[in-house]
N, C-alpha and C positions, 0 to 999 in steps of 0.2 A: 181652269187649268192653273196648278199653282208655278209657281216663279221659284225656280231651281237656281237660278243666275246667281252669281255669289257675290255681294257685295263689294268686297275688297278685291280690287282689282293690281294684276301685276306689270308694274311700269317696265318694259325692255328698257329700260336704261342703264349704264353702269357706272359707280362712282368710282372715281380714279383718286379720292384724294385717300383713301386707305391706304396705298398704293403708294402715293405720294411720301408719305410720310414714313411708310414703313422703307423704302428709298432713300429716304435725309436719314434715319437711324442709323443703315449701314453706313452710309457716309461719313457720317460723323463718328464711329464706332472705327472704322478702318484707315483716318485719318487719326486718330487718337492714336493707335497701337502701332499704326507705322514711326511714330516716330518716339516711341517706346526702347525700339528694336534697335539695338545699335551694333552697326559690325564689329565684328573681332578680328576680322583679317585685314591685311594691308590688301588693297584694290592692285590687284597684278594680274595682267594677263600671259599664261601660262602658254608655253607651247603646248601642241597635240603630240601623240606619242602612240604607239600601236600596243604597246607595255602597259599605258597608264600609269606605272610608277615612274618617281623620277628618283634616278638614285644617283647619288654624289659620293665619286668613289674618297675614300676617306682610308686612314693608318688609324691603328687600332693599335694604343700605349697603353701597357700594364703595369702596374707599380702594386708589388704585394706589400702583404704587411712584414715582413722578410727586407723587403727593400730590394727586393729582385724585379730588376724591366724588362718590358716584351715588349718589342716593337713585332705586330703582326705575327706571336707565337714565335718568334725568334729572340731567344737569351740576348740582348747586350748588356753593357756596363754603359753608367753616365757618360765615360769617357766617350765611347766610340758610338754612341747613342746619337749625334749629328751628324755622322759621319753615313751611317745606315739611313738615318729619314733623308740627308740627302738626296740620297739613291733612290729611295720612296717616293717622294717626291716630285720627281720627274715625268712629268705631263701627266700628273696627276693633280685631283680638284675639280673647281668649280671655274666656268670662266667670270671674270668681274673686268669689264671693258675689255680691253684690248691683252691682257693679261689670266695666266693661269693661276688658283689661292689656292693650295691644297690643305686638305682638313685633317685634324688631328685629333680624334676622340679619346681622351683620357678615363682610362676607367683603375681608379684609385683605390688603394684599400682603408675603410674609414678611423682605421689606428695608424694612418701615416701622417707623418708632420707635415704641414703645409708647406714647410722649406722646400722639401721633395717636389711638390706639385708645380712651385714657383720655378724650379728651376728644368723640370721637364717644358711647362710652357714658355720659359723664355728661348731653350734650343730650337720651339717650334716658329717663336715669331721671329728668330733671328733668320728662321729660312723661309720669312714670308708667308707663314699659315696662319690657321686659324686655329684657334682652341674650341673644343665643346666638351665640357664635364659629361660624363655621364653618371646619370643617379638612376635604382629603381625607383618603382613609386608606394608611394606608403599604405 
């Protein structure tokens, strides 16, 4: 009777150091690129909101290249130009502690003199705001 038995025989055992090492790989691969990563935002915890957006009611300053200004689609002159954001102004903004900032988006025409801009933003911080340029993007 011949001997069919096959020589090489299969050990149930299992080697874990494959295993192992393919383990410290990622280790060390995901300890690398975590500290790659660096944030871009300030760490702020945000209220919740049903919106999701967060909108910060803001006055919307136009200054053509004419030299004509809009406060919010309404014609004034420099003159009477504090006198109207006044009025805008009111309880309007962002809260910053204990106090209401209201925001002033400038949107300028790129043939106006800087004089112009200087002196719409100073009406605006003489009433406590804040300035934000607006530019498109290129």
């Amino acid at each position: 009777m011949p001997n069919f038995r096959s020589r090489n025989k299969v050990k149930p055992e299992f080697s874990m150091a494959s295993m192992t090492d393919l383990i410290f790989l990622l280790l060390i691969f995901f300890m690398l690129t975590s500290n790659l990563v660096a944030p871009t935002a300030l760490p702020v915890s945000l209220p919740s909101s049903k919106a999701g957006i967060i909108e910060i009611p803001k006055v919307n300053i136009t200054v053509t290249d004419k030299l004509e200004y809009f406060v919010d689609d309404q014609r004034v002159t420099l003159d009477n130009m504090e006198a109207v954001l006044s009025k805008k102004f009111k309880g309007e903004g962002y809260v910053k502690g204990d106090k209401i900032v209201p925001v002033a988006v400038l949107y300028i025409d790129k043939k106006v003199a800087v004089e112009h801009l200087v002196k719409v933003a100073g009406i605006v911080n003489s009433l406590g705001g804040k300035v934000s340029l607006a530019t498109k993007p290129e």
